[in-house]
N, C-alpha and C positions, 0 to 999 in steps of 0.2 A: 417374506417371512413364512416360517412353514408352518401347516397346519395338523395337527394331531388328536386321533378321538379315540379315548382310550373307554372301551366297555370294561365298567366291573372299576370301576376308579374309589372307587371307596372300600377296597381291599387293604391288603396289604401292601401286594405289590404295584397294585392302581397310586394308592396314595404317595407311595416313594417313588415311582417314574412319575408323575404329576411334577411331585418338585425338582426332580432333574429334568425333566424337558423344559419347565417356565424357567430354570436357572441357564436354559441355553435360547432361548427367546421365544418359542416356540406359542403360538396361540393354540390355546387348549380347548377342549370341552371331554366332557366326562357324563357317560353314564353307569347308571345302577339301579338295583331295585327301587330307592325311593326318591331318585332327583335326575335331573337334566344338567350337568352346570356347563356354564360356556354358551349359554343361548340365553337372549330374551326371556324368551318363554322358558323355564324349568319344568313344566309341568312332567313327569316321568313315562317314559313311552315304555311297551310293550314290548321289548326284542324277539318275543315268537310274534308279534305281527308284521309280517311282510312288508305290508304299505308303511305302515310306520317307520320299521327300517328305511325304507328306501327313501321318503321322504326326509328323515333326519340328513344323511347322505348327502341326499343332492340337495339339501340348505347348505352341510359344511362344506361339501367338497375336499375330505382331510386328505393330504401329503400322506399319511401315515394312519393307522388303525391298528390298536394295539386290543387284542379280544382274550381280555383277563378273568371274565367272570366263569365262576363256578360253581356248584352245587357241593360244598364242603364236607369230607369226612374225615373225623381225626381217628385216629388208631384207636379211639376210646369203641367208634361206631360199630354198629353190624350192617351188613346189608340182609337182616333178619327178614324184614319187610322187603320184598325185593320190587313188589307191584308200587308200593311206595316210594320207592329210591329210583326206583326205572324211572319215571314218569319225567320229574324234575330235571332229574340226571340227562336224562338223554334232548330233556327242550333248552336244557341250558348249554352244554358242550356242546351239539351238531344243531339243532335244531335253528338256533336261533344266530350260529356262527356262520351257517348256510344262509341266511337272510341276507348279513353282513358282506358274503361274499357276492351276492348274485347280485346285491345294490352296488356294488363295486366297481362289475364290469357296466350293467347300465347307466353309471354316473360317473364315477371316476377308475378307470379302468387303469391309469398309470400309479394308483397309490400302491403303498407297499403294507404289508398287512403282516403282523403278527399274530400267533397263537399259541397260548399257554398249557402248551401238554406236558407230560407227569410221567416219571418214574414208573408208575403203576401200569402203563401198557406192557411191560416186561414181565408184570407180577413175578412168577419163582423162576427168574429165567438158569437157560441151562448151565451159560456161561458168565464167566466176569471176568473185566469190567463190562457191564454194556454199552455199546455203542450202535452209532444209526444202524447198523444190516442186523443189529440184534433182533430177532424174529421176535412178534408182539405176543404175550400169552400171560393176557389180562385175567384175574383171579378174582376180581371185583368190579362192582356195576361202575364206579370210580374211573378203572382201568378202561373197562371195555369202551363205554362214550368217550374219553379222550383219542381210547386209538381209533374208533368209525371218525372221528372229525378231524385227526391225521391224513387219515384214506382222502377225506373229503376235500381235505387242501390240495392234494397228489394231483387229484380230478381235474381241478379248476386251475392247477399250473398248467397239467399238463395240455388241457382240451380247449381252456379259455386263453391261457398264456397268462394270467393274473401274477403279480410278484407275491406270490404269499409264501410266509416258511413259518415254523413248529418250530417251538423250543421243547425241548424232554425236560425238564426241568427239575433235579435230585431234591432233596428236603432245604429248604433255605429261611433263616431265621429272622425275626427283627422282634421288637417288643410289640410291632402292630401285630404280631399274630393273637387269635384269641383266646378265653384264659385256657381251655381245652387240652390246648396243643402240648406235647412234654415239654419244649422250652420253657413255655408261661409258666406250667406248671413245679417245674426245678428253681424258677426263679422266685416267683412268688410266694411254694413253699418254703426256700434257706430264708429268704428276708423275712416270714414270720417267723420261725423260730430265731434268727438275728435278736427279733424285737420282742420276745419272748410272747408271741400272739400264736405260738403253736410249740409243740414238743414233737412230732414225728414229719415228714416225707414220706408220703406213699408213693411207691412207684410202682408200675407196674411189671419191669423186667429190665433189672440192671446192666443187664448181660446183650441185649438189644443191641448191633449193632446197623449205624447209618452213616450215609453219605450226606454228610451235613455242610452245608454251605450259608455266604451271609449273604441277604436278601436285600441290600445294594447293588453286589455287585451283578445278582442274575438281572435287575432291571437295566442295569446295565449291559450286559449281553444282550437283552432283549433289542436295545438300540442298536448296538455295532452289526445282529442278525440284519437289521434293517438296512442300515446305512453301507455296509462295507461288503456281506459274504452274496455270494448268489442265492437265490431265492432256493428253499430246499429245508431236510430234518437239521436239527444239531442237538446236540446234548449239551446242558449246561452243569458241569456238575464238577465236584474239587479230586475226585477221585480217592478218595481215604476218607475209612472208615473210623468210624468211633463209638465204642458203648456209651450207653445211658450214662452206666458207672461214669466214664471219664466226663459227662458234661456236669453230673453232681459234682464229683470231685472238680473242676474248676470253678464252675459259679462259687462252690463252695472255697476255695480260697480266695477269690474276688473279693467275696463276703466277709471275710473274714469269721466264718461260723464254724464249729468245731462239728462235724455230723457223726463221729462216734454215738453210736447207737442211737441214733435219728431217722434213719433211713428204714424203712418197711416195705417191702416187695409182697404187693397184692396182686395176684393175679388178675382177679378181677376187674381192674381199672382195662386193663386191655383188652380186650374183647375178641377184635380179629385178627390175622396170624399174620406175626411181625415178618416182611421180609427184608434180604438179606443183598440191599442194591448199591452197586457201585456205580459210576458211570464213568465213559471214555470221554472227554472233552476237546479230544486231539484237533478233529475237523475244525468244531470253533476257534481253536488256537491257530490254526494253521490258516484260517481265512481272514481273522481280526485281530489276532493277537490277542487275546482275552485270558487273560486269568485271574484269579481269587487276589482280593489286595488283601485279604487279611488271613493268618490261619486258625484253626480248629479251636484251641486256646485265646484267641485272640479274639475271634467271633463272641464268644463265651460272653468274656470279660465286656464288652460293648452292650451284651442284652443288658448284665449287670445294669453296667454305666444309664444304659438307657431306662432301665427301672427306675434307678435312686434319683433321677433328672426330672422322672414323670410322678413322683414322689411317693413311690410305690412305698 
């Protein structure tokens, strides 16, 4: 029976690979900031401590290590504070992914390790779509520690031989995201004014265009990276773009809410400078077969679904 330790499990995309790996039999454990699960003991360990990591490790011995967690920023953020944002930023993505890695080769050297990197190493790249030889030119603190902890997988394939591979991973949705995020916020504002518990939508820029994807299907890439492709970068992402506009406009027929003069575009709500990423998905296709089971519209309507279920 195989074994799987996913960091950062009480995310969003932690929580939804949880229940697809236990629905394939898989013996779990999960960490995160405030728990242990999958052990005896729960007590919450320290991922920038060294021993800690390496100890957790060589108790489970996991098949698989999936390193999800991250120091979040929603398009609302700034990295105004930068001495602020560094700090976290950089023990969460490299710092503490380096722990994970180096317990790896002293305890279980033959697992296969994932890592959850981000559109944002690309920041304003030059070309599109992007894909893996797309040169990195991070524009935020976000960006920059996801691509140093890419570098640092490169390293540790290359020089230790370890199976570790990077997903780039495009914007990808589920109702576990938080309320912050524009999905949450496109959905949770039609359904109040649906219930007449609001009269406008603020948005911040309708015109926004993203590569948006559903957040089943990239935990699911994240598995086939593991199981199927050789160890290395991939991109997970649907390749087509969409404004803000269009994801109003469908929530909002989902809804059934009339948003004729509902909608308000405040600049303010966004803060840092939207960009403009597509990505190439090809490699993963070409080594797993992997694509989107749902499309753009489709996605939409499912946050819907998944609101009105959670009785939003």
């Amino acid at each position: 029976m195989s074994r799987a330790l996913i960091v950062g499990h009480t995310g969003q995309d932690g929580r939804i690979l949880w229940g697809q790996l236990a629905a394939q039999g898989f013996v779990l454990s999960g960490v995160s900031r405030s728990r242990l699960d999958g052990l005896d003991d729960t007590t919450p360990i320290d991922i920038n401590d060294p021993a800690a990591v390496r100890h957790l490790v060589e108790t489970l011995r996991p098949d698989q290590i999936y390193f999800l967690c991250a120091h979040h920023h929603s398009s609302q953020d700034l990295d105004s504070n930068a001495a602020k944002v560094w700090g976290p930023s950089w023990a969460t993505h490299v710092h503490a992914f380096a722990n994970f890695l180096q317990a790896a080769i002293e305890s279980t050297p033959a697992a296969r390790i994932f890592y959850a990197s981000s559109s944002r190493i690309f920041g304003s790249a030059l070309a599109s779509p992007q894909n893996e030889d797309t040169p990195f030119k991070p524009e935020c603190i976000y960006g920059v520690t996801k691509a140093s902890a890419m570098m640092l997988a490169s390293f540790y394939r290359k020089i230790h031989g370890l199976h570790v591979s990077c997903g780039i991973l495009f914007n990808h949705e589920s109702r576990l995201r938080p309320p912050q995020f524009i999905s949450r916020r496109i959905v949770d504002g039609l359904l109040a004014i649906k219930k007449h518990e609001a009269d406008v939508l603020e948005i911040g820029n309708l015109d926004a265009r993203v590569d948006w994807g559903y957040a089943p299907d990239y935990t699911r890439a994240m598995q086939l990276i593991l199981e199927v492709a050789p160890p290395g970068d991939y991109v997970v992402a649907t390749g087509k773009l969409h404004s803000v506009g269009e994801m109003v406009a469908a929530a909002a027929s989902r809804i059934g809410v009339d948003i004729t003069g509902r909608i308000k575009e405040t600049g303010g709500i966004i803060q840092r400078q939207s960009q403009m990423l597509c990505g190439d998905a090809s490699k993963l296709r070409q080594a797993t077969g992997w694509r989107p089971s749902v499309d753009f519209t489709a996605m939409v309507h499912r946050l819907v679904e998944e609101a009105l279920r959670a009785g939003q």
